[in-house]
GULUM-890209 format. One record per atom (N, C-alpha, C, CB): residue in three letters; x, y, z. Coordinates in pm, whole numbers, padded with zeros to 5 digits, always signed. Each point is the difference from the previous one (the first is absolute). Glycine has a CB too. Example, Ala and Ser with C-alpha at 12.3 -4.5 7.8 and 13.67 -1.06 7.14 Angstrom:
# GULUM-890209
ALA+01319-00569+00780
ALA-00089+00119+00000
ALA+00090+00120+00000
ALA-00189-00117+00125
SER+00154+00222-00197
SER+00082+00119+00006
SER-00077+00109+00073
SER+00118-00063-00215
This chain:
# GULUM-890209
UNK+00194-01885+00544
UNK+00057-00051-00122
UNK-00103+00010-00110
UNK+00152-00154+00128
UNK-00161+00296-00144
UNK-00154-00001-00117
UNK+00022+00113-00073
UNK-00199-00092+00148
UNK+00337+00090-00229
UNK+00065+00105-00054
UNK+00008-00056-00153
UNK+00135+00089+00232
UNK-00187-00052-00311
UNK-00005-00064-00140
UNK+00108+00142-00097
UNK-00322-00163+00034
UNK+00392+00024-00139
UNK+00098+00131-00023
UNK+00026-00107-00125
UNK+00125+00172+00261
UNK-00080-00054-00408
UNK+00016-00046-00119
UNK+00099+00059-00021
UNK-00190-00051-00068
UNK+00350-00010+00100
UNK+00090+00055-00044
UNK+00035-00012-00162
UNK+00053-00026+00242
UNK-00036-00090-00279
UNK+00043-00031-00121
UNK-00117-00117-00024
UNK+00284+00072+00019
UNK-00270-00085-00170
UNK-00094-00148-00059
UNK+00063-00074+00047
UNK-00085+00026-00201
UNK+00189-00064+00257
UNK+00065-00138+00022
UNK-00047-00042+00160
UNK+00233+00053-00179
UNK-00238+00089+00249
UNK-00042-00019+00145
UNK-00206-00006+00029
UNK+00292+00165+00058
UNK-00330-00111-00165
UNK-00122+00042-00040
UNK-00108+00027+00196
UNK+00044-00183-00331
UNK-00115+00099+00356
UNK-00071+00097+00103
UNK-00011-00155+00132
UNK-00192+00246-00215
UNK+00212-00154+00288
UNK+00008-00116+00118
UNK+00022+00104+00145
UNK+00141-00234-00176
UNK-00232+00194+00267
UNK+00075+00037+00131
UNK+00108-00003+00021
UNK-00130-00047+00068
UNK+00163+00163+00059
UNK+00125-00016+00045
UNK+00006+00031+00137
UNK+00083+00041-00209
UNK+00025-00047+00302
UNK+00034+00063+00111
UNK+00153+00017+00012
UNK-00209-00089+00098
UNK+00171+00191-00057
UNK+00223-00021+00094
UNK+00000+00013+00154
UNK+00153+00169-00202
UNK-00287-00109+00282
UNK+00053-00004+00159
UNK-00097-00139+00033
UNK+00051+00313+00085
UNK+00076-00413-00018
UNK-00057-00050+00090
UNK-00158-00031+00093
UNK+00221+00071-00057
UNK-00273-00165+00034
UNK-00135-00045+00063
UNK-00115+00081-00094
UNK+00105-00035+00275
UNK-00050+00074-00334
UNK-00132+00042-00105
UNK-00095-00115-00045
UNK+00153+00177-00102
UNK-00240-00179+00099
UNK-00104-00101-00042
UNK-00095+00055-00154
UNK-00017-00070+00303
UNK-00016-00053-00335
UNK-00137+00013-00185
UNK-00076-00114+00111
UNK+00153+00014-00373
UNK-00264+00033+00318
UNK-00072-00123+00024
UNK-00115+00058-00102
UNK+00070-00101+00276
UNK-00105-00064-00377
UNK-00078+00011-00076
UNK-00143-00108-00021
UNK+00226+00118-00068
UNK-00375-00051+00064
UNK-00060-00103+00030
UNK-00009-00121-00155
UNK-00136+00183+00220
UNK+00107-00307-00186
UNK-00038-00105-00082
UNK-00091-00072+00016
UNK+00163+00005-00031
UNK-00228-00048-00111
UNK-00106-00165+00020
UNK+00078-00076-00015
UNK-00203+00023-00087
UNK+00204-00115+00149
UNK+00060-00087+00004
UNK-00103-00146-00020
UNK+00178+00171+00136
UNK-00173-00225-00272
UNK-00116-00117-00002
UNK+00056-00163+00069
UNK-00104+00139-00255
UNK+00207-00141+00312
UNK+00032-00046+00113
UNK+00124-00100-00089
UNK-00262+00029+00187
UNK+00343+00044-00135
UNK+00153-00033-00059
UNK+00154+00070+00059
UNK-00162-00021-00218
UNK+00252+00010+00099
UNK+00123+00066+00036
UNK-00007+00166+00028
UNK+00105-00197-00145
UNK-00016+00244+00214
UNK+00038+00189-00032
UNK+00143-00026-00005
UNK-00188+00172+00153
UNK+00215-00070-00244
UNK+00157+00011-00040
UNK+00011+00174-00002
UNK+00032-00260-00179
UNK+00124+00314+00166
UNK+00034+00136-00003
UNK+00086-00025-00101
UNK-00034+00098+00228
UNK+00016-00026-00378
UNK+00102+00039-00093
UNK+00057+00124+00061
UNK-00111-00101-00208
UNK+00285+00085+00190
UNK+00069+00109+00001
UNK+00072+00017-00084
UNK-00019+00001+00169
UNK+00147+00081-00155
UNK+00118+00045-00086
UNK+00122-00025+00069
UNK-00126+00172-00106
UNK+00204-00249+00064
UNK+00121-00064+00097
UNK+00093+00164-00024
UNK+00010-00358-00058
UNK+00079+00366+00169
UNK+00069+00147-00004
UNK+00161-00047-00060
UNK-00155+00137+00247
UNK+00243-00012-00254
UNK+00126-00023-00038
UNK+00096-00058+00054
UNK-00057+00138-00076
UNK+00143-00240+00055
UNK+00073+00012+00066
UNK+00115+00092+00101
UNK-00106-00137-00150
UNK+00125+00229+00069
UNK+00096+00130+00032
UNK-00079+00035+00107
UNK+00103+00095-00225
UNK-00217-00085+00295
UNK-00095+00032+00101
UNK-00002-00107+00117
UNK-00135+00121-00181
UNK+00076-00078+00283
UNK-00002-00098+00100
UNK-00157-00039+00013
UNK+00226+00097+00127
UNK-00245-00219-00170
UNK-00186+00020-00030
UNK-00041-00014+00113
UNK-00052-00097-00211
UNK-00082+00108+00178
UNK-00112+00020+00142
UNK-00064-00107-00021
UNK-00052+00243+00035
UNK-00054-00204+00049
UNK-00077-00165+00051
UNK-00143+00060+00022
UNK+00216-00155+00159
UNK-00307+00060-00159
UNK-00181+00010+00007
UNK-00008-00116+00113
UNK-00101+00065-00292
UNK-00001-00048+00324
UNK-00085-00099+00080
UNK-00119-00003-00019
UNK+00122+00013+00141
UNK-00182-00143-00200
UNK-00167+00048-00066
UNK-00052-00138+00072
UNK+00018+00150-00298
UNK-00142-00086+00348
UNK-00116-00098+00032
UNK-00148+00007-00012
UNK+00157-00031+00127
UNK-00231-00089-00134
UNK-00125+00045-00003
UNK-00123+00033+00113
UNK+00088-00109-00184
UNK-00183+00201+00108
UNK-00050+00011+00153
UNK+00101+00065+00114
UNK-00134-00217-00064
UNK+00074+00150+00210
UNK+00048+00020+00129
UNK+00147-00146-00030
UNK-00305+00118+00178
UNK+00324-00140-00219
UNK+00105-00163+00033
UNK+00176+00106-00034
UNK-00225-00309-00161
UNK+00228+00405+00220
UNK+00147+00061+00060
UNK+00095-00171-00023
UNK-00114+00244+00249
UNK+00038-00327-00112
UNK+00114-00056+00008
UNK+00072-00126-00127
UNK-00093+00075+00262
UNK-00002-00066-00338
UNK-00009-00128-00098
UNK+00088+00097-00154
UNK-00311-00164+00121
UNK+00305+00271-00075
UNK+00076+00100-00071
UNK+00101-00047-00110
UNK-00029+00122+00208
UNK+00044-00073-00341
UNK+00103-00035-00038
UNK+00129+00094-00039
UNK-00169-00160-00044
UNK+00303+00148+00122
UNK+00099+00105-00075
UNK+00067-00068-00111
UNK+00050+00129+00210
UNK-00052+00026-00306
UNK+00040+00032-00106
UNK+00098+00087-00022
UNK-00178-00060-00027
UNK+00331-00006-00039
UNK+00068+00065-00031
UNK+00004+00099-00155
UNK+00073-00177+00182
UNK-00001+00277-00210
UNK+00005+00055-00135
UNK+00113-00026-00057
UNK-00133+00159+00048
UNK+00241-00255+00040
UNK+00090-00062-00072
UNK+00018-00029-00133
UNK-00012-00053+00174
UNK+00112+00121-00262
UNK+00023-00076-00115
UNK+00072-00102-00094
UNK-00071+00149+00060
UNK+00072-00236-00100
UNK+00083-00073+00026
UNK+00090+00005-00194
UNK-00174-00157+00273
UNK+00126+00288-00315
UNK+00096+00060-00118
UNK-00074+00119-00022
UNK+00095-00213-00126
UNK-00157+00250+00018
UNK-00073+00135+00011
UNK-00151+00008+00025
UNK+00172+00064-00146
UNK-00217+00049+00197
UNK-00110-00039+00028
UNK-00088-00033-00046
UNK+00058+00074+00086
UNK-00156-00194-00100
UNK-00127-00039-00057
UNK-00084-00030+00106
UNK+00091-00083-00200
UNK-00204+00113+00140
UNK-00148-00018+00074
UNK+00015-00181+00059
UNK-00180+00211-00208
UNK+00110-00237+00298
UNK-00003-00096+00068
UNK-00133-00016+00089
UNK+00248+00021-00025
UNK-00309-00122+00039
UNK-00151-00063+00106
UNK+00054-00086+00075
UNK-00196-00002-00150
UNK+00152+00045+00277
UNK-00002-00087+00120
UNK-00133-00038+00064
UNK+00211+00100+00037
UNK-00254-00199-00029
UNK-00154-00053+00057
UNK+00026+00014+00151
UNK-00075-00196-00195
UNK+00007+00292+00268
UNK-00034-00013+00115
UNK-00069-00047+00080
UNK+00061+00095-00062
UNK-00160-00126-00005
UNK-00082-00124+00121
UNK-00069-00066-00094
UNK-00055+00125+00232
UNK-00003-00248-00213
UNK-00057-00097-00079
UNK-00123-00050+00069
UNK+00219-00058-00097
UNK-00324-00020+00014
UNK-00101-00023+00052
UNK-00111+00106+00090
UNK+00157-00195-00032
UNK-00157+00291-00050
UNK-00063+00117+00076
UNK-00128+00002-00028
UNK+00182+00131-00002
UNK-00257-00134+00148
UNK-00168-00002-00059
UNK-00026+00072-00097
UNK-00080-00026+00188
UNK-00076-00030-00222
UNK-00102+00099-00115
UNK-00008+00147+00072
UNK-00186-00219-00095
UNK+00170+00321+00048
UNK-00080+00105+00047
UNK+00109+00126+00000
UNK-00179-00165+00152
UNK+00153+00264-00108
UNK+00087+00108+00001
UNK+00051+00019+00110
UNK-00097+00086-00147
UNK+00264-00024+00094
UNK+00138+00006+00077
UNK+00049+00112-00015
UNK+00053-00204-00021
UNK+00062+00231+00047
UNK+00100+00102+00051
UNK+00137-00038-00037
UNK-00144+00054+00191
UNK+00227-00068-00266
UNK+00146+00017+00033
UNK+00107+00110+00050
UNK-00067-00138-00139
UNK+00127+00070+00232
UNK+00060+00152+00024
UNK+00158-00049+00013
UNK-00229+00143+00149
UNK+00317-00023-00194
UNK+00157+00024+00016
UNK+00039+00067+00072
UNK+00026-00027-00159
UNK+00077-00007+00280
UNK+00054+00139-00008
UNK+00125-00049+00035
UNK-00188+00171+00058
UNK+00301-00013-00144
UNK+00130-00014+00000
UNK+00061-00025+00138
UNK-00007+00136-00199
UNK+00096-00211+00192
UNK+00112-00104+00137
UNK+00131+00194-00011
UNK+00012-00471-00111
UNK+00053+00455+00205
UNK+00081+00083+00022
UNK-00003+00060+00128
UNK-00003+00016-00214
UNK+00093+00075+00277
UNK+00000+00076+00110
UNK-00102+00128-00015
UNK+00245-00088+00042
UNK-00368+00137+00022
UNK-00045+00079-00031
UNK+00091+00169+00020
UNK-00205-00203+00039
UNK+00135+00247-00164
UNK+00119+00147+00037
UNK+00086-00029-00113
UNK+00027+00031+00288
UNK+00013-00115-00328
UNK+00137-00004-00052
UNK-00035-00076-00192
UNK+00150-00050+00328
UNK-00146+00152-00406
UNK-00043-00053-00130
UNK+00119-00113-00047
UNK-00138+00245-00066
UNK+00010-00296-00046
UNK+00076-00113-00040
UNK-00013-00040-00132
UNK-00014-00064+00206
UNK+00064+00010-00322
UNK-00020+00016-00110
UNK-00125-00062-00038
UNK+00225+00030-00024
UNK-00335+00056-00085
UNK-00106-00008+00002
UNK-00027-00134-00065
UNK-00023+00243+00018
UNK-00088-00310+00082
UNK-00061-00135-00058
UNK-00107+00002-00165
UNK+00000-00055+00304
UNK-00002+00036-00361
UNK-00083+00016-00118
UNK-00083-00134-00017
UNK+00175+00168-00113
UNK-00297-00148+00172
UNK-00135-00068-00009
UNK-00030+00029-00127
UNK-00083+00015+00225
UNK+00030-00144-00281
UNK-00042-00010-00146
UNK-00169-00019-00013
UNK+00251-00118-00057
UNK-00291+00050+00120
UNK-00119-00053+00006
UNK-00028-00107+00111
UNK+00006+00058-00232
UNK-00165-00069+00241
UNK-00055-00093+00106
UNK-00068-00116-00064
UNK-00033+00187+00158
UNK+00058-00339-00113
UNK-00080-00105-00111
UNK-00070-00069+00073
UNK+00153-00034-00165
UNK-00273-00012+00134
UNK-00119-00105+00089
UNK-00040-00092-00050
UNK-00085+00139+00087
UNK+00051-00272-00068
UNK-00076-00070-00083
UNK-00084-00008+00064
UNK+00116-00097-00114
């Protein structure tokens, strides 16, 4: 999921994926706080996709993320883990789906740390 693409100013530049289990993982300092994932909520007329982001190794503390929209699409942050030590990290995504089988592309906006 490390496909950067500028369709229009309105969509402007953000990762993407469409197959299944694709993963970003991006490193961070983290001065020991929140991480969040800005995205782009998708269309309704589409069947949206989904993320799963965690930090580090913590898979299981994972958080899923829908691209659900709930009118047209706007950017949206979800905090994935909280209280995250000082020092440097990793976040990583990767798209939920059947592998093999594309799915409408997730649009990662950005990565946030405190």
């Amino acid at each position: 999921m490390a496909v950067v693409d500028s369709m229009t100013p309105a969509d402007s530049y953000y990762w993407h994926a469409t197959y299944p289990k694709s993963k970003l993982r991006v490193p961070v300092k983290i001065s020991g706080g929140d991480a969040a994932v800005w995205y782009l909520t998708q269309d309704q007329a589409r069947t949206p996709s989904a993320i799963m982001c965690w930090v580090d190794n913590n898979v299981a503390g994972g958080v899923l993320i829908s691209g659900e929209s709930e009118g047209d699409p706007a950017p949206k942050i979800t905090v994935i883990d909280r209280f995250v030590s000082e020092g440097s990290h990793y976040i990583e995504c990767q798209l939920q789906g059947v592998e093999g089988v594309q799915v409408t592309p997730f649009k990662l906006l950005g990565i946030f740390a405190s």
